[in-house]
C-alpha positions in Angstrom: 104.0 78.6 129.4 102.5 79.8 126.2 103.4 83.4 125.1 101.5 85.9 122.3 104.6 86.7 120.5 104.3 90.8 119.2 106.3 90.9 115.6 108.8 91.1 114.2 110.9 88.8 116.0 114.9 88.1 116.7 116.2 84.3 117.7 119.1 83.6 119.2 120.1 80.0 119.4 122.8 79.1 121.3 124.4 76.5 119.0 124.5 78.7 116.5 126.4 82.3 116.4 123.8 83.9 114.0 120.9 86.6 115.1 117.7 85.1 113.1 114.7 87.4 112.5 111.3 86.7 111.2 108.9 89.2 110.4 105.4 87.0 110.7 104.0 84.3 113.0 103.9 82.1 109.9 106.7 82.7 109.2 108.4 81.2 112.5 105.4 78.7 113.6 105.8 76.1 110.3 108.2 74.0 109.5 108.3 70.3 108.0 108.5 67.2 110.4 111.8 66.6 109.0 113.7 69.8 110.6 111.7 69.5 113.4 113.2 66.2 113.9 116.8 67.3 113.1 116.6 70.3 114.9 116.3 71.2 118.6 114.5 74.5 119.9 114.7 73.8 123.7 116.9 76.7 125.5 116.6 79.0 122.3 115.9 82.6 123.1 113.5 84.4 121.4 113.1 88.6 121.9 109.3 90.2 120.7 109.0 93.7 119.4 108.2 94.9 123.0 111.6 94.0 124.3 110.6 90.4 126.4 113.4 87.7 126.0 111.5 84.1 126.1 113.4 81.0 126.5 112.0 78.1 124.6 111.1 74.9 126.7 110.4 72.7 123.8 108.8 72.8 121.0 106.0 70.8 118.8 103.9 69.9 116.7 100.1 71.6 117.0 98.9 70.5 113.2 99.1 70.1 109.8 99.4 72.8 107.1 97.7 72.4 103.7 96.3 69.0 103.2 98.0 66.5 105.9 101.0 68.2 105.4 101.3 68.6 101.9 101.2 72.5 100.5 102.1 72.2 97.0 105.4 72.4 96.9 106.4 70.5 99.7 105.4 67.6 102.1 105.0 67.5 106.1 104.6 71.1 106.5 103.7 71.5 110.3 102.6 74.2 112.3 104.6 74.5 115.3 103.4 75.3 119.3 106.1 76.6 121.7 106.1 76.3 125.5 108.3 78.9 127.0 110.2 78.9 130.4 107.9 80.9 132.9 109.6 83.7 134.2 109.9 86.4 130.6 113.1 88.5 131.5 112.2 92.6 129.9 115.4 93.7 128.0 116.8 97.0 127.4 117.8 98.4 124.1 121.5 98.7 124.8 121.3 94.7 126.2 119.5 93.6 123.0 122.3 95.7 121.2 125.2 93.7 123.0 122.6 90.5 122.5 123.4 91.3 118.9 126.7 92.8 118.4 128.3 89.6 120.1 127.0 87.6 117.2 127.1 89.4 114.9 130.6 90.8 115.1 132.1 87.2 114.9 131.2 87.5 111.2 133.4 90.7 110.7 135.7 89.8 108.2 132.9 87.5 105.9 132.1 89.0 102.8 128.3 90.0 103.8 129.0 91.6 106.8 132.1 94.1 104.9 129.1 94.7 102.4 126.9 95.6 104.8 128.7 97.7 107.7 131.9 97.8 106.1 133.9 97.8 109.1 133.3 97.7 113.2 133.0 100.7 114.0 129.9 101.6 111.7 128.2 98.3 112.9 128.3 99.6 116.6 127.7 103.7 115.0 124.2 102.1 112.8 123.2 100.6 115.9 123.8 103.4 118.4 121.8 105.4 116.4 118.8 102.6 117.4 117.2 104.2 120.8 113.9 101.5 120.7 114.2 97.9 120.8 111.4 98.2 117.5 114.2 100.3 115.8 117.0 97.4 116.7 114.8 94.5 115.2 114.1 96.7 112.2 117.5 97.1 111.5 117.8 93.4 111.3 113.9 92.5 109.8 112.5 93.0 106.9 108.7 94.2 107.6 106.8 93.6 104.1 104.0 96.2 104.2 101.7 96.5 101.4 98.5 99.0 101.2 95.7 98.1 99.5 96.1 100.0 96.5 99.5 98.6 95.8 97.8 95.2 95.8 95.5 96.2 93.4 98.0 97.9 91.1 100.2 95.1 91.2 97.4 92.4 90.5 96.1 94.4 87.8 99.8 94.7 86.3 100.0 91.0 86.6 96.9 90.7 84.7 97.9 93.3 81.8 100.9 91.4 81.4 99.0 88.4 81.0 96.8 89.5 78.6 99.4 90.9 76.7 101.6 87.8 76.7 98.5 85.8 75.3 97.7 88.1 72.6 101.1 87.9 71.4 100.8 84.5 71.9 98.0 84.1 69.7 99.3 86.1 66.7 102.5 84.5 66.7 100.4 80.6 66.6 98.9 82.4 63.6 101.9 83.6 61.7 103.1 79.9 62.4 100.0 78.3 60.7 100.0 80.8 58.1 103.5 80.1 57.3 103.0 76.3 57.2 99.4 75.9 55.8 100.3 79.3 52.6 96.9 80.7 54.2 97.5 84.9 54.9 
């Protein structure tokens, strides 16, 4: 069965004790044909911003990324298809926050969890406070959210800076021939 996915979105694999979220399709659809090789999705359960719990059947690969794989920085980059067991189960908040809390609290006493919630009882209290299944995966996911005009301020910053690093640049090349060739 193939699935539209709503995002942000929380995995849970069951060889692995962690809660994984990823904010954007792209995000969790490409990988390279190496991991894809190494690692299994089949019977991994994924949970969409509107609360459904999909349970991956298998999963491969639907194309290439960049040019036959290659994107610059690395090579066999692959975007991924899913196919999900039929039946969808519809979670509850307070499910999804036992879904997490299981995992999650076998990490208590690592360094990034006492960081983070400091102790048990705040993990369960920040999470009680969550009453949507949207709050819950926001807790957990990052959602980068730009406006337009902070793309446009932070282009033309990049730019200034640019500018600005060439100029200085350009006198220091002079001060340098200047200083070798006696010219002023």
């Amino acid at each position: 069965m193939k699935a539209q996915l709503k995002y942000p979105i929380l995995v849970f694999d069951p060889r692995d004790d962690m809660v994984w979220g990823f904010a954007r399709e792209k995000d969790f659809q490409v990988t390279t044909t190496r991991l894809l090789q190494k690692y299994d999705r089949s019977g991994v359960a994924v949970v969409d911003s509107t609360g459904t719990k999909y349970i991956i059947r298998r999963a491969y690969p639907a194309g290439w990324r960049g040019i036959q794989g290659w994107t610059g920085t690395r090579t066999g980059v692959i975007s991924l298809e899913n196919d999900y067991e039929p039946h969808p189960e519809k979670l509850s908040p307070g499910v999804l926050r036992e879904m997490i809390a299981e995992r999650y609290l076998k990490h208590q006493n690592e360094e990034w969890f006492e960081e983070t919630w400091v102790d048990e009882p705040t993990f369960r209290e920040e999470f009680a406070e969550c009453q949507t299944i949207e709050e819950l995966i926001g807790m957990l996911v990052r959602i980068p959210r730009f406006s337009l005009w902070e793309r446009i301020e932070d282009y033309f910053f990049r730019i200034w800076l640019s500018v600005l690093a060439l100029l200085f640049l350009w006198v220091l090349l002079k001060k340098i021939w200047s200083l070798i060739t006696g010219w002023l």
